[in-house]
Structures are given as structure tokens and as C-alpha cells.
C-alpha positions in Angstrom: -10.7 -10.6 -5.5 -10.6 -9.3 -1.8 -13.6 -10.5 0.0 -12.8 -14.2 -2.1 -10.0 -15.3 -1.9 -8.6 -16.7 0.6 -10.0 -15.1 3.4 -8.4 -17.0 6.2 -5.0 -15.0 5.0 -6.7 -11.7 3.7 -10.0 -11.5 5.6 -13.7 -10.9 4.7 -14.0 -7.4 3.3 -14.5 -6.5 -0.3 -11.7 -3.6 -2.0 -14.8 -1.1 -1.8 -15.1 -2.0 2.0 -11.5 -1.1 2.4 -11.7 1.6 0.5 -14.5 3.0 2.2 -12.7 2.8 5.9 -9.7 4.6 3.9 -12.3 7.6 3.0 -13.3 7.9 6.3 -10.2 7.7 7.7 -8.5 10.3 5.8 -12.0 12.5 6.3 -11.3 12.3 10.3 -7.7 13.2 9.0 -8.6 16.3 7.5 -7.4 14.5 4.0 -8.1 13.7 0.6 -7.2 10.5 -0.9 -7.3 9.2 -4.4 -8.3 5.2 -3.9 -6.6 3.2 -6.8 -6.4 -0.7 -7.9 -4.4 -2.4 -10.7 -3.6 -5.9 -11.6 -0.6 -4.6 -13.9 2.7 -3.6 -13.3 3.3 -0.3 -15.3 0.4 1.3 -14.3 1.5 1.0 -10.9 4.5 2.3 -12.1 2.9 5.2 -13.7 0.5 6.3 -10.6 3.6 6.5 -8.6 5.2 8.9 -10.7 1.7 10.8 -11.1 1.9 10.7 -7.2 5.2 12.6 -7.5 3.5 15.3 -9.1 0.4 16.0 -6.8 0.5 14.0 -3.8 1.7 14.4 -0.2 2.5 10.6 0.5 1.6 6.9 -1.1 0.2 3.9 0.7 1.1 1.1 -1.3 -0.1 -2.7 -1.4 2.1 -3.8 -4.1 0.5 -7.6 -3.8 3.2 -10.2 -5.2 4.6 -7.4 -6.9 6.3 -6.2 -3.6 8.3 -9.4 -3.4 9.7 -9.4 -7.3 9.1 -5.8 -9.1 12.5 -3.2 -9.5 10.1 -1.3 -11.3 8.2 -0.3 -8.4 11.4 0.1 -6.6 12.9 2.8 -8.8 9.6 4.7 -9.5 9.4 4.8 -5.6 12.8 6.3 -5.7 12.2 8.1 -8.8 9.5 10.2 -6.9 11.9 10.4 -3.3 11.2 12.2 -0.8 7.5 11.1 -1.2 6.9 9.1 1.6 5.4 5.6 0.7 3.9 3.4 3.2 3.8 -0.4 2.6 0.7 -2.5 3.5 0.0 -6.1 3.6 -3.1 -7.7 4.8 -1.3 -10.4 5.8 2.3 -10.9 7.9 4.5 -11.6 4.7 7.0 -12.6 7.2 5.1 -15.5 8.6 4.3 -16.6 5.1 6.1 -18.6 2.2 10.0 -17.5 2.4 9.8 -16.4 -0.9 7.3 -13.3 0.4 9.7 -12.8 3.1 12.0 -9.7 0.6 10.0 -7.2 -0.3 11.3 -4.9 -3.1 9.2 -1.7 -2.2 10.5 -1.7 1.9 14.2 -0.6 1.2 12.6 3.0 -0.4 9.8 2.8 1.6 9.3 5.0 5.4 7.5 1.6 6.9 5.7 -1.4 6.5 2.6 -2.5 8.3 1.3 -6.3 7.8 -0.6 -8.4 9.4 -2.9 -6.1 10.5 -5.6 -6.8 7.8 -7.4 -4.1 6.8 -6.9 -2.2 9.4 -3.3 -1.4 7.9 -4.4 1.0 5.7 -5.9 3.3 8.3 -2.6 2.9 10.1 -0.2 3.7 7.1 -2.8 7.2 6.8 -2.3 7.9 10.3 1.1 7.6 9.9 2.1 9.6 7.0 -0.2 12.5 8.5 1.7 12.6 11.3 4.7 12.9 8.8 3.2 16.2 7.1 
């Protein structure tokens, strides 16, 4: 629904807009990313612990997921020492108190919000300068 809803909190751009700055941004970082999207909770799950397997580091977006899901918590830790970056579009810290705890930042190696899309360029940058 990026690009929809509410863009005055999550901005203009569709998923394949962000997606596409992510391709380009891991190109200029001599990397390959695998660009993934679900609406359900397990198959989050199970990409993170296919991540464990193959990949070098996770940005993660866990939506309201990041503020309830244990799940996501212990297949972040299940997978440890990936390093996972949390993203938010939006500052979940000037937002509803309830969106103030996230669940994935305890076993993450940072969070960036409020930054739009431009977080997800940052959280690439980041864990590159990690490898």
C-alpha cells in the first residue's frame, strides 16, 4: 500500500520505487540484494532463517509487526551474528506510544526512522561498512 496510504507519514513512492533505489544502491555498493515483501508473520519468520543460511546482513521493516511479534525476535536471534538493520519510514518515536517498543531493536545492530525512504539506502550503507 506504499505510495497510498497515508502519505503524509510514509511518503509518495510506491514498494517498487523503493525497491529500485535499494538495487541501485547496493549496485554502487558492489552488492547483491534479494528485495522481499510480506503481509504475514511466518513468512517473515521463515526468510530470516533463509537469511541465516545465505546472506551477509538483513534490512528489516517489520511494519506493526516490529512493535508486537517475539517471533521475529527470536528468528533474529535464531540467525545471530547476522546483522539486521531496522527501518521505519516514519519516526516510531514521534508516533502513537504504542509504536514507541519495538521488538526487533533489542537483537538488531541499529535502527533508522524517520528518514523515509531514504532509510533503506542508509541501513545498506551501513551494514557494508560492517562486512
Amino acid at each position: 500500500m506504499l505510495g497510498k496510504r497515508e502519505p503524509g507519514i510514509y511518503g509518495g513512492k510506491t514498494l517498487a520505487d523503493i525497491e529500485a533505489d535499494c538495487q541501485a544502491a547496493a549496485a554502487s555498493l558492489g552488492l547483491a540484494i534479494e528485495f522481499r515483501q510480506s503481509n504475514h508473520e511466518g513468512v517473515l519468520v521463515d526468510w530470516i532463517h533463509e537469511a541465516g543460511e545465505k546472506a551477509f546482513g538483513i534490512v528489516l521493516n517489520a511494519g506493526a509487526y516490529t512493535h508486537t511479534s517475539i517471533a521475529l525476535q527470536d528468528a533474529i536471534r535464531a540467525v545471530s551474528p547476522l546483522p539486521v538493520a531496522e527501518v521505519h519510514l516514519s519516526n516510531i518515536h514521534a508516533r502513537e506510544p504504542f509504536r514507541h517498543k519495538s521488538m526487533v531493536a533489542p537483537v538488531a545492530v541499529g535502527m533508522i526512522c524517520g528518514f523515509g525512504p531514504l532509510g533503506y539506502t542508509l541501513a545498506l550503507q551501513a551494514l557494508a561498512a560492517r562486512l
